[in-house]
Residue, then its C-alpha position, 0 to 999 in steps of 0.5 A: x503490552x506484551x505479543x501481539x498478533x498481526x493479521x493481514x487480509x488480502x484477497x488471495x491470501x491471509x498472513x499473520x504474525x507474532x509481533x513483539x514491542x520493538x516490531x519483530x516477527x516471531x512466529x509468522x504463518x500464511x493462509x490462502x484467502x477463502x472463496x466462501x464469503x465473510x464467515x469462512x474468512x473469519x474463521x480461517x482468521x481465527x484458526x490462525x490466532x489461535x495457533x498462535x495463542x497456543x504457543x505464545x502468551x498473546x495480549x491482542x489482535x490487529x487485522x488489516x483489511x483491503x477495504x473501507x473501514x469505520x471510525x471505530x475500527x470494527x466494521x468493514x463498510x465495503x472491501x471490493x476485492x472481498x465483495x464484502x459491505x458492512x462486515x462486522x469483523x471485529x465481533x466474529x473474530x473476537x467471539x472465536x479467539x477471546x482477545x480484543x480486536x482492532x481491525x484497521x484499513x491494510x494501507x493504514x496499517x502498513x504506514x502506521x508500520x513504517x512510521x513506528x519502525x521503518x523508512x519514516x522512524x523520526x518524524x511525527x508527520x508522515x504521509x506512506x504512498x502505496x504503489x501497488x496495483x492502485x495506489x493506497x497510503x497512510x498519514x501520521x499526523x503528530x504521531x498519531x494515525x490519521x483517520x478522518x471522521x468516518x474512518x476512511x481518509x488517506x485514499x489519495x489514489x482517488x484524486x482527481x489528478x485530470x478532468x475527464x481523464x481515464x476511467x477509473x475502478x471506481x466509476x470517476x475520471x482521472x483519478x491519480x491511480x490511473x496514472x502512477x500505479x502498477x497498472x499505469x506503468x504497464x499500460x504505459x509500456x505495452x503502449x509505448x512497446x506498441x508504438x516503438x518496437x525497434x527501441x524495446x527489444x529487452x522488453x519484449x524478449x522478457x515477455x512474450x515477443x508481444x507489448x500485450x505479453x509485457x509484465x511488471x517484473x519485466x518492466x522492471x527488469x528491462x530497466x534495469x538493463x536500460x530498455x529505452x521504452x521501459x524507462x521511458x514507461x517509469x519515468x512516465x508513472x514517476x512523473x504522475x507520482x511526484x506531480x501527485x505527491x507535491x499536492x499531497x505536500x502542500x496541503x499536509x506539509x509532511x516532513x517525510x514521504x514514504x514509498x511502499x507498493x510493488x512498484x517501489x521494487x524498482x528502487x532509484x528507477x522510480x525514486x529519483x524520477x519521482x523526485x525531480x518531477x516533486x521538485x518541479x510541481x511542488x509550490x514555493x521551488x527552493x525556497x521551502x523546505x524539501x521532505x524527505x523522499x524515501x521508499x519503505x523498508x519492511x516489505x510485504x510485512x508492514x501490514x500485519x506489523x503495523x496491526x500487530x502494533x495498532x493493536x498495541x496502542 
């Protein structure tokens, strides 16, 4: 198959792409979200595909989605971000744009991204870990994307990693998100920042002399230029994430992980933290193999790639 499209929908914006066969972008454009419900996004979708189609010869559609979609890749059964339950994106798109359609959860889509043509590129069994806001992921098992029975596996920011832990979104206790997610680093360091005023000097100078005005990116940047607390806030979420991920590996057995999210933005703060807590907590110490540990490399692309090429397939 020739050029595909690829649409991402976030519950901000919608960016979407021209995606050849080897997973180059060539034509990309962006729009903002609509506020107006399901059929407004639908064609805000649609007006952007067919943009594309006038200036490409365009096979097929992947659109990526923040939310829970079913097993034949058609209907989105919830997306809370959206406030939509039981969409049928699939037919409303294709009925605009006359080309067949894939919809596919954004996580899954941005894994099926890296396995193809990034960090994990080489391995047929692959498990993406997506650090953002919450956590996300995707898992490729034998080369092929991993969808459970009803269309919504790989929500592993939804284990439980603490009974009667801290509550979660989505209604349960200790879920591993609340632990090792953008959200957990911040609250770890506005708490710490709290508690230890005299070692966060950095920290609070990049935000507003406050823990309570304390951001990601400052987080990061008071790292980088070694804050004690900032890194004691990141060796934190590491430690979650590397606990979280050795369950993952001893039911799986993937031979890579992948790392992706806004968090990964920090790089070796995060990684090698994140691999010395998988090498402590995971079964069988150095007497198993070791997988390798990397963090994704297309970015904030990877989910209209990975759709464009679900699309493909």
């Amino acid at each position: 198959m020739g050029l595909t499209v690829g649409i991402d929908i976030g519950g901000t914006k919608i960016a979407g792409g021209v995606v050849d066969d080897d997973g180059n972008i060539l034509d990309q454009q962006r729009r903002e979200t609509p506020s107006r419900g399901p059929s407004a996004v639908v064609k805000a979708t649609a007006e952007l595909v067919l943009e594309f189609k006038q200036q490409h010869d365009i096979e097929a559609v992947g659109v990526g989605v923040a939310g829970f979609v079913d097993a034949k890749r058609s209907k989105v059964l919830t997306a809370p971000n959206l406030g939509w339950k039981n969409e049928p994106l699939r037919q409303g798109i294709e009925a605009e744009v006359h080309l067949p359609v894939v919809v596919e959860n954004d996580a899954n889509a941005a894994a099926w991204a890296e396995f193809r043509y990034g960090a994990g590129v080489g391995h047929h069994h692959m498990v993406c870990v997506t650090v953002g806001t919450g956590i996300g992921g995707g898992i490729v098992i034998a080369g092929n994307l991993y969808r459970g029975s009803h269309g919504i596996a790989a929500e592993m920011g939804h284990m439980c990693v603490e009974v009667g832990g801290r509550l979660c979104g989505c209604g349960n206790r200790g879920c591993w998100e609340q632990y090792a997610s953008g959200n957990a680093l911040v609250r770890e360091a506005r708490m710490l920042a709290a508690e230890r005023r005299d070692e966060a000097d950095i920290l609070l100078a990049l935000g507003d002399g406050t823990p309570e005005g304390v951001s990601g990116k400052d987080i990061t940047e008071a790292a980088k230029e070694g804050d004690v607390v900032a890194l004691a806030a990141f060796d934190s979420v590491a430690r979650w994430l590397g606990m979280g991920m050795a369950d993952v590996w001893a039911l799986l057995d993937p031979g890579v992980f992948v790392i992706g999210g806004g968090v990964s933005e920090a790089d070796e703060l995060l990684l090698g933290a994140t691999k010395r807590a998988f090498k402590q907590a995971r079964t069988g110490g150095d007497s198993l193999p070791m997988p390798d540990i990397y963090l994704a490399k297309l970015g904030n692309d990877a989910g209209l790639v990975g759709a464009a090429d679900l699309a493909r397939h």
